[in-house]
N, C-alpha and C positions, 0 to 999 in steps of 0.2 A: 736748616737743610740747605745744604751748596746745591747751585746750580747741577754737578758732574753725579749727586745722587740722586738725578731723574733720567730717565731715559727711553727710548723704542723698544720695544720687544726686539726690533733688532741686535739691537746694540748689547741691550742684556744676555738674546741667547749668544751672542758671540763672547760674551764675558764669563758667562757661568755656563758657557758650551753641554746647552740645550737646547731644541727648535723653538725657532721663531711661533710656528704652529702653535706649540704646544702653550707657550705664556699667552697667543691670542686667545686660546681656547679656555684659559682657567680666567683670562681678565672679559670674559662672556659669559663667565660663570659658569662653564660646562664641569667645572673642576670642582670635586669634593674637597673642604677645607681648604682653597684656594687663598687670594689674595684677600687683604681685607680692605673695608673702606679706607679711604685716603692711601694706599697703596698702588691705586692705578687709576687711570682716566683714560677717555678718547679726546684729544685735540682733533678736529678735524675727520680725517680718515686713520689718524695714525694713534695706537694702542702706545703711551707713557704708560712707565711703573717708576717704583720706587728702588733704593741699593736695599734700603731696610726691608720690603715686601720680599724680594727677590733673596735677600739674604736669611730672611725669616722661613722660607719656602729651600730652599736649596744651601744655604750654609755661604761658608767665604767663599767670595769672588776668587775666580781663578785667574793665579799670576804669572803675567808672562814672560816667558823662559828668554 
């Protein structure tokens, strides 16, 4: 795993342009069939996941024009 496939829920819903909200909510586990283990963490205050979590949940990253 590279460094550039971990990331914030930020970072991701701006990549695979979905709310930030909403990746907090499913890596809280509010989400049916959600993320799985080793797909996401809390450092800190701040919610990391993974490109394979993220891509496994939502398909290919979306590329920019």
């Amino acid at each position: 795993m590279k460094l550039e496939d971990v990331m914030t829920t930020q970072e991701a819903a701006e990549r695979w342009n979905v709310t930030a909200d909403s990746l907090k909510q499913n890596c809280r586990g509010r989400v049916k069939n959600g993320f799985l283990e080793g797909e996401f963490r809390k450092s800190g205050k701040m919610w990391l996941v993974t490109r394979q979590g993220m891509e496994r949940l939502y398909g290919e990253e979306l590329k920019s024009i």
